[in-house]
PDB file with one MODEL, atoms N, CA, C and O in Angstrom:
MODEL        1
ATOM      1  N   UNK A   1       0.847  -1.176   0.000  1.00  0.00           N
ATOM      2  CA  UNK A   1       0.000   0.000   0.000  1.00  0.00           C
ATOM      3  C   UNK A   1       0.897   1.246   0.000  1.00  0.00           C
ATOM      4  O   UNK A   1       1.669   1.494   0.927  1.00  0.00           O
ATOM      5  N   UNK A   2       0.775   1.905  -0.931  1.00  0.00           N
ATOM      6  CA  UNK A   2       1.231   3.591  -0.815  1.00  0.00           C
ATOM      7  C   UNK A   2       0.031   4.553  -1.069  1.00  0.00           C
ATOM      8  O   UNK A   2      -0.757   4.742  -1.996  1.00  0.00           O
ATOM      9  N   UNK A   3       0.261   5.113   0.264  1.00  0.00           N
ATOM     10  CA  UNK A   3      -1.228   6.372  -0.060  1.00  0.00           C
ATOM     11  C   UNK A   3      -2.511   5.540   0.253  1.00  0.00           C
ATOM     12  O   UNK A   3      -3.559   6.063  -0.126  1.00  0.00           O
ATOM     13  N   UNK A   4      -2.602   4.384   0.853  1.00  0.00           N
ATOM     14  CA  UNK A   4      -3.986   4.243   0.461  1.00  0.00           C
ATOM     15  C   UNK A   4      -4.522   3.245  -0.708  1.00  0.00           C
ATOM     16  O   UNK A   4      -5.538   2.577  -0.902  1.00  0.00           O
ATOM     17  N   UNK A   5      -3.425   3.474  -1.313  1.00  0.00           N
ATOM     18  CA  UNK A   5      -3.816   2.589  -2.760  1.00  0.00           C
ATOM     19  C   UNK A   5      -2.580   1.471  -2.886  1.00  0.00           C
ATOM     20  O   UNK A   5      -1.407   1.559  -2.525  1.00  0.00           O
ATOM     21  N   UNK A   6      -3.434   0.191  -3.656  1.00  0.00           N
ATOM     22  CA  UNK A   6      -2.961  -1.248  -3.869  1.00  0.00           C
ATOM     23  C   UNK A   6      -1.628  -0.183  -4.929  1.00  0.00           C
ATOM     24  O   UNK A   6      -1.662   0.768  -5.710  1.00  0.00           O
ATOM     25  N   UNK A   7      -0.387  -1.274  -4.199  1.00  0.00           N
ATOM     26  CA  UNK A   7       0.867  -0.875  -4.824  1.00  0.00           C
ATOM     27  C   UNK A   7       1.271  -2.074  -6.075  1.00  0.00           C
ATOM     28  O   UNK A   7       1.593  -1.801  -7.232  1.00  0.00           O
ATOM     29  N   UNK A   8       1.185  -3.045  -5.650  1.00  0.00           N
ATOM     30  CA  UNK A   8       1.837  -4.298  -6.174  1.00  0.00           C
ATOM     31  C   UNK A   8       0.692  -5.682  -5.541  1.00  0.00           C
ATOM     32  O   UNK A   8      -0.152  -5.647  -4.646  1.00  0.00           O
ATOM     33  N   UNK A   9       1.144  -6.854  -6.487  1.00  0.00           N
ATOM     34  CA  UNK A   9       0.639  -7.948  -6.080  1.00  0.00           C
ATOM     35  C   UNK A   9       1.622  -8.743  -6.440  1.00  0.00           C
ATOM     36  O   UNK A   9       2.443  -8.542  -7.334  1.00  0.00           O
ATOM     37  N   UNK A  10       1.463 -10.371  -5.177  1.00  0.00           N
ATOM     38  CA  UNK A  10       2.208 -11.264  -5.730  1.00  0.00           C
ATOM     39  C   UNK A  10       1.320 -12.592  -5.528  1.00  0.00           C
ATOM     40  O   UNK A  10       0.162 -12.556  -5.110  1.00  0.00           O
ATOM     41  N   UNK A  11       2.035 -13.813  -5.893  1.00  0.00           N
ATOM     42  CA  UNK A  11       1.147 -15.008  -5.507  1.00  0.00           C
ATOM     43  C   UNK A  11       2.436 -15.854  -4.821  1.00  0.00           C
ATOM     44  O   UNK A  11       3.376 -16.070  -5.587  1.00  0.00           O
ATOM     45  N   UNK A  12       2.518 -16.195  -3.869  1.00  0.00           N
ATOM     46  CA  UNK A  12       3.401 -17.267  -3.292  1.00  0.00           C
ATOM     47  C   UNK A  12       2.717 -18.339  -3.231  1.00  0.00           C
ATOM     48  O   UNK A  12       1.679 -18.119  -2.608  1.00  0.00           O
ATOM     49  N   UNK A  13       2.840 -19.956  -3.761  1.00  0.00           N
ATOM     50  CA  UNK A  13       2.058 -21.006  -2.802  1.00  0.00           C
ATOM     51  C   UNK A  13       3.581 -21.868  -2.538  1.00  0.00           C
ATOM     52  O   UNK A  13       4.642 -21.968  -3.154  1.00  0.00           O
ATOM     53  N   UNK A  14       3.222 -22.211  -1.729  1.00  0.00           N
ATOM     54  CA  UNK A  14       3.963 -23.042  -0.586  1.00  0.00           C
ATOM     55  C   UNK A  14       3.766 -24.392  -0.795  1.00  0.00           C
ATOM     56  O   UNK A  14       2.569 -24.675  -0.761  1.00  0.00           O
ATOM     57  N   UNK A  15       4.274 -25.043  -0.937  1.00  0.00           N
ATOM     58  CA  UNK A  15       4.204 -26.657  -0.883  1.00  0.00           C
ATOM     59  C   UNK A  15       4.562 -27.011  -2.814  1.00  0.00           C
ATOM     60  O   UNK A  15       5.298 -26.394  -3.584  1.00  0.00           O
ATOM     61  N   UNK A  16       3.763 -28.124  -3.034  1.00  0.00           N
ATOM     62  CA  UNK A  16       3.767 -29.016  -4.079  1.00  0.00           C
ATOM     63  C   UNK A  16       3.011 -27.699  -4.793  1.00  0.00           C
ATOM     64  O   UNK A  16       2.089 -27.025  -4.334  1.00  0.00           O
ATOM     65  N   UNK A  17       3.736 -27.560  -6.109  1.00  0.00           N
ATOM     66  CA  UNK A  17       2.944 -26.562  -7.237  1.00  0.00           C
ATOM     67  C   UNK A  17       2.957 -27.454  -8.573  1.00  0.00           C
ATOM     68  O   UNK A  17       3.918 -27.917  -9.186  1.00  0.00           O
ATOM     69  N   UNK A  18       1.615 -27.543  -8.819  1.00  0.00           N
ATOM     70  CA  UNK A  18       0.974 -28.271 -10.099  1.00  0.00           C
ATOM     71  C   UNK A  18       1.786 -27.693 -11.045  1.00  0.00           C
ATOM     72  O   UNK A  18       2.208 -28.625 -11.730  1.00  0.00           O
ATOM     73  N   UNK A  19       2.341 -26.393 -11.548  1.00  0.00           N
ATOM     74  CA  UNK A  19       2.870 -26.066 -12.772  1.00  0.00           C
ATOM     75  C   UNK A  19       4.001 -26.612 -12.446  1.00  0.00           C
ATOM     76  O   UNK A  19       4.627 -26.003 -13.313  1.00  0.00           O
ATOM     77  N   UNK A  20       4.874 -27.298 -11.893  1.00  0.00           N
ATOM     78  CA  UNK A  20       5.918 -28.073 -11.967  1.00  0.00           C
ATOM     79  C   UNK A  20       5.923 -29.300 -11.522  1.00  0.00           C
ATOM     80  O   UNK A  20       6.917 -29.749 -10.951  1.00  0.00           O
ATOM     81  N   UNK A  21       4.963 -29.927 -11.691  1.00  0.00           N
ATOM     82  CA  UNK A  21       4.473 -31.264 -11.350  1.00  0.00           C
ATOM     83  C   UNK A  21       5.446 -32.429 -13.123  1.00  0.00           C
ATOM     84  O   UNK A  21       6.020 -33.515 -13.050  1.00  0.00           O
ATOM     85  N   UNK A  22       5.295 -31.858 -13.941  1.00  0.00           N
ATOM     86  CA  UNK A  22       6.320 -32.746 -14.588  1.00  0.00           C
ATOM     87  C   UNK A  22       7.096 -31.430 -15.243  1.00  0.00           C
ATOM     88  O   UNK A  22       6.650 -30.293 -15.397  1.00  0.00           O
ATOM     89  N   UNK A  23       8.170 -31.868 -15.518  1.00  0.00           N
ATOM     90  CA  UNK A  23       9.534 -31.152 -15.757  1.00  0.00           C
ATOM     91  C   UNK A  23      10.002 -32.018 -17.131  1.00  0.00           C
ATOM     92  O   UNK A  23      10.137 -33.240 -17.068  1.00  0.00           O
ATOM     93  N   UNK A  24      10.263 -31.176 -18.522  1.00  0.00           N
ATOM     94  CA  UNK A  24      11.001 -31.310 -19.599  1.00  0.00           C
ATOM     95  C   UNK A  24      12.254 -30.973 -19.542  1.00  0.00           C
ATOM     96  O   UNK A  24      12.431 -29.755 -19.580  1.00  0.00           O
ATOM     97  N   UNK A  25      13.515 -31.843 -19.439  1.00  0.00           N
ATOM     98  CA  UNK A  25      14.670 -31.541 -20.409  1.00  0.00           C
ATOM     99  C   UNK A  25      15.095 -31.389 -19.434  1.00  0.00           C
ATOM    100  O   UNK A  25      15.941 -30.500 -19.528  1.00  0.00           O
ATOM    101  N   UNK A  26      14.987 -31.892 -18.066  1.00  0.00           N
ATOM    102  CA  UNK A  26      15.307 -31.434 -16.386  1.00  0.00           C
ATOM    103  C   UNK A  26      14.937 -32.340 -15.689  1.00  0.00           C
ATOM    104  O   UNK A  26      14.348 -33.315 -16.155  1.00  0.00           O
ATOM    105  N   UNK A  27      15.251 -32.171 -14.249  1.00  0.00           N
ATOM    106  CA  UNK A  27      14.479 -32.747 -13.228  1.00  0.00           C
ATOM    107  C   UNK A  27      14.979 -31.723 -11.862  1.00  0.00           C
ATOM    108  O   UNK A  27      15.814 -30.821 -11.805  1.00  0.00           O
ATOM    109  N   UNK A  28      14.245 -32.198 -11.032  1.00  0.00           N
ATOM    110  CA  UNK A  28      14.674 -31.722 -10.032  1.00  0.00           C
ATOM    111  C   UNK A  28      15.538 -31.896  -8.976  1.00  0.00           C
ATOM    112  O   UNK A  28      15.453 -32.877  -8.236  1.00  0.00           O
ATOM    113  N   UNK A  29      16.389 -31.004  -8.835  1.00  0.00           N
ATOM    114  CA  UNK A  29      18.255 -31.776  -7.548  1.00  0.00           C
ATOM    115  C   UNK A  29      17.345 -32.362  -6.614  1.00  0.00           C
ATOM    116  O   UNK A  29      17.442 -33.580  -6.758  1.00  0.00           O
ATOM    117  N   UNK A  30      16.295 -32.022  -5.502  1.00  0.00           N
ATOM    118  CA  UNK A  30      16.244 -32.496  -4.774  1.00  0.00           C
ATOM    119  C   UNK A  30      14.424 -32.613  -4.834  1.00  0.00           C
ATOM    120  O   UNK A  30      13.669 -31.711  -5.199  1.00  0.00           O
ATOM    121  N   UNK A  31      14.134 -33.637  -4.484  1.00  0.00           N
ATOM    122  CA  UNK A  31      12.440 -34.197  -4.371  1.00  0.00           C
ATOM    123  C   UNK A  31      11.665 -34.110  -2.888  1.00  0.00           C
ATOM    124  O   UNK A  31      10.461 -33.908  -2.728  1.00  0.00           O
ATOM    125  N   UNK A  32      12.681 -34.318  -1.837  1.00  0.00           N
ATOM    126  CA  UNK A  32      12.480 -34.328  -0.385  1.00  0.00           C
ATOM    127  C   UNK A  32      11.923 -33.116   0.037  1.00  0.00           C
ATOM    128  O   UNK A  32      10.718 -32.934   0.214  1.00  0.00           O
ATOM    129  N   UNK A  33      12.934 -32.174   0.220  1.00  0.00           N
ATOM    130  CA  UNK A  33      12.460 -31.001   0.682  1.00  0.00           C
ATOM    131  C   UNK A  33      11.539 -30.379  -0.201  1.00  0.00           C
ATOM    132  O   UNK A  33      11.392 -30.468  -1.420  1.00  0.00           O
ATOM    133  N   UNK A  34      10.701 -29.455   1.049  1.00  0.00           N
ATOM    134  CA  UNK A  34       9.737 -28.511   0.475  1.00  0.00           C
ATOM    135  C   UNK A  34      10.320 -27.296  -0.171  1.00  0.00           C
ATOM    136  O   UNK A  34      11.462 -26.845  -0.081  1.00  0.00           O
ATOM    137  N   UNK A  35       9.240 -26.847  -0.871  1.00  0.00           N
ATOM    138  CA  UNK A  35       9.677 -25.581  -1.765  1.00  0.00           C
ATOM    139  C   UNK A  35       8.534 -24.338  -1.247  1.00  0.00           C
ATOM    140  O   UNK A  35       7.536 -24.481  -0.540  1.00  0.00           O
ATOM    141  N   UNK A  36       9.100 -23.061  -1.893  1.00  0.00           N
ATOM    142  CA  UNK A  36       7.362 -22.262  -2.432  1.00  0.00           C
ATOM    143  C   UNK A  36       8.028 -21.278  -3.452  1.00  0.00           C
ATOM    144  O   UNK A  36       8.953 -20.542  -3.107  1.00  0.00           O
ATOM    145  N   UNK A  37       7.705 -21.290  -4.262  1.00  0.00           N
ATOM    146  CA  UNK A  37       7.340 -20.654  -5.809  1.00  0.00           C
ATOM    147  C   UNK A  37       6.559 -18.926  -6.125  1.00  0.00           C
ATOM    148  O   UNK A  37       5.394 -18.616  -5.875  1.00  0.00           O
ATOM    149  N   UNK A  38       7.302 -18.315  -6.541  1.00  0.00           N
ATOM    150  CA  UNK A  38       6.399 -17.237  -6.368  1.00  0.00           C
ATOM    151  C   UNK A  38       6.387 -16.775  -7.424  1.00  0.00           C
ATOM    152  O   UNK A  38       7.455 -16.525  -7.985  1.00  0.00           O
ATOM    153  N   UNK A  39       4.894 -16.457  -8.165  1.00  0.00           N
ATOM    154  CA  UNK A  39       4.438 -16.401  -9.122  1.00  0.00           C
ATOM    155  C   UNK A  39       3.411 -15.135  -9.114  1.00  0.00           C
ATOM    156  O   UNK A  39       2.798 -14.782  -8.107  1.00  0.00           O
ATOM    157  N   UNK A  40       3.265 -14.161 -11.086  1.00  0.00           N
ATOM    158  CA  UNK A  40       2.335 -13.181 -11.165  1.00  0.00           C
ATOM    159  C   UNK A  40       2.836 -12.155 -10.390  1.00  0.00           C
ATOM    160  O   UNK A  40       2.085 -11.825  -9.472  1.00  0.00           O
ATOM    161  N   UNK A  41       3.720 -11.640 -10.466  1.00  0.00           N
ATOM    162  CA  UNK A  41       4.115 -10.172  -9.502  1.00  0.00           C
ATOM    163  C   UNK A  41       4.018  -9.067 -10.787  1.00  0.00           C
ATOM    164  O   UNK A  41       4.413  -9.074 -11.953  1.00  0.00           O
ATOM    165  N   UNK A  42       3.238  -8.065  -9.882  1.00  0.00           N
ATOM    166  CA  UNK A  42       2.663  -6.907 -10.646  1.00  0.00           C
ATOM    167  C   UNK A  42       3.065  -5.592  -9.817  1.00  0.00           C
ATOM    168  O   UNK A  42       3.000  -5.671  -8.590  1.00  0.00           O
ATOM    169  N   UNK A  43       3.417  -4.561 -10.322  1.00  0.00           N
ATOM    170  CA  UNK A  43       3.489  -3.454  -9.326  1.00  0.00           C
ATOM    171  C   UNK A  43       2.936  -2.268 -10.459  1.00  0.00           C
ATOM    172  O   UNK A  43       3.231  -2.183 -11.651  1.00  0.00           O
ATOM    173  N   UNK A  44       1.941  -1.306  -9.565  1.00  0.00           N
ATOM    174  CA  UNK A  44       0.917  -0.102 -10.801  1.00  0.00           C
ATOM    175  C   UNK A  44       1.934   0.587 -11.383  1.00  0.00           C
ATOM    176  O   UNK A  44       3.083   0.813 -11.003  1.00  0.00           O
ATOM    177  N   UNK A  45       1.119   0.993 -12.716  1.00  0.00           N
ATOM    178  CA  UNK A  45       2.333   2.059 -13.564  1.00  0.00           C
ATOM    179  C   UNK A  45       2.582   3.128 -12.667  1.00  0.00           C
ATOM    180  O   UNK A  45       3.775   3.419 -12.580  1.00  0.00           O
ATOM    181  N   UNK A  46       1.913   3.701 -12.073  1.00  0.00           N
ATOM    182  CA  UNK A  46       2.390   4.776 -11.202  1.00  0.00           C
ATOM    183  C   UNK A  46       3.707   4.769 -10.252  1.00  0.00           C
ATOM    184  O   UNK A  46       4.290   5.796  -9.902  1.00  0.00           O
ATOM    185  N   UNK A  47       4.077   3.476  -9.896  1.00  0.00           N
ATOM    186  CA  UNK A  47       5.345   3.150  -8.833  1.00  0.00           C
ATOM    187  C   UNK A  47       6.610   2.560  -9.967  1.00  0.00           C
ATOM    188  O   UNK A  47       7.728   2.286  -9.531  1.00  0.00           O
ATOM    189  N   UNK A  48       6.349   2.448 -11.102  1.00  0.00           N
ATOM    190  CA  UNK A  48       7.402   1.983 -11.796  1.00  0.00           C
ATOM    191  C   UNK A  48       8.229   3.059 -12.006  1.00  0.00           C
ATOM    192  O   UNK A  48       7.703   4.162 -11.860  1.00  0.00           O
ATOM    193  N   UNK A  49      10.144   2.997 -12.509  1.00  0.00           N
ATOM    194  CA  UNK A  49      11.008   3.457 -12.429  1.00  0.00           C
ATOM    195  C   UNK A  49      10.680   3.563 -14.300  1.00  0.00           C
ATOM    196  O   UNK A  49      10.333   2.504 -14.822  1.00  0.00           O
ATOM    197  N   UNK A  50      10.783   4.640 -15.090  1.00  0.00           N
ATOM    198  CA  UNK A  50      10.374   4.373 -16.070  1.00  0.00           C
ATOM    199  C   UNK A  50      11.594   4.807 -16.942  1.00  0.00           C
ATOM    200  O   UNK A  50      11.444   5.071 -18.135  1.00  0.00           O
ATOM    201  N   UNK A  51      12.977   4.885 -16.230  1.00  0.00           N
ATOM    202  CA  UNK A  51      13.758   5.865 -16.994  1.00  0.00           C
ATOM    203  C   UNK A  51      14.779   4.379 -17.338  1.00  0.00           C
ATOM    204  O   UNK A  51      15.783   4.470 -18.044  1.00  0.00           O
TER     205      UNK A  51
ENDMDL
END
């Protein structure tokens, strides 16, 4: 929030994420441990650095 008004958005999910549920041309180093993924980050034209 700046001013009052929505600045930015993000999406974090935590755990097992379906868009990487199978992997091309890869795999993953480690399967055990948990992850979280952060996905869709937006911030308004008004707060962007435009130079």
């Amino acid at each position: 929030m700046v001013d009052d008004v929505i600045a930015g958005t993000a999406t974090m999910i935590v755990g097992n994420d379906g868009n990487y549920t199978e992997i091309w041309d890869g795999a993953w180093h480690n399967e055990v441990d948990p992850y979280a993924t952060i996905h869709r980050i937006a911030i308004g034209d008004g707060l962007r650095d435009n130079t």
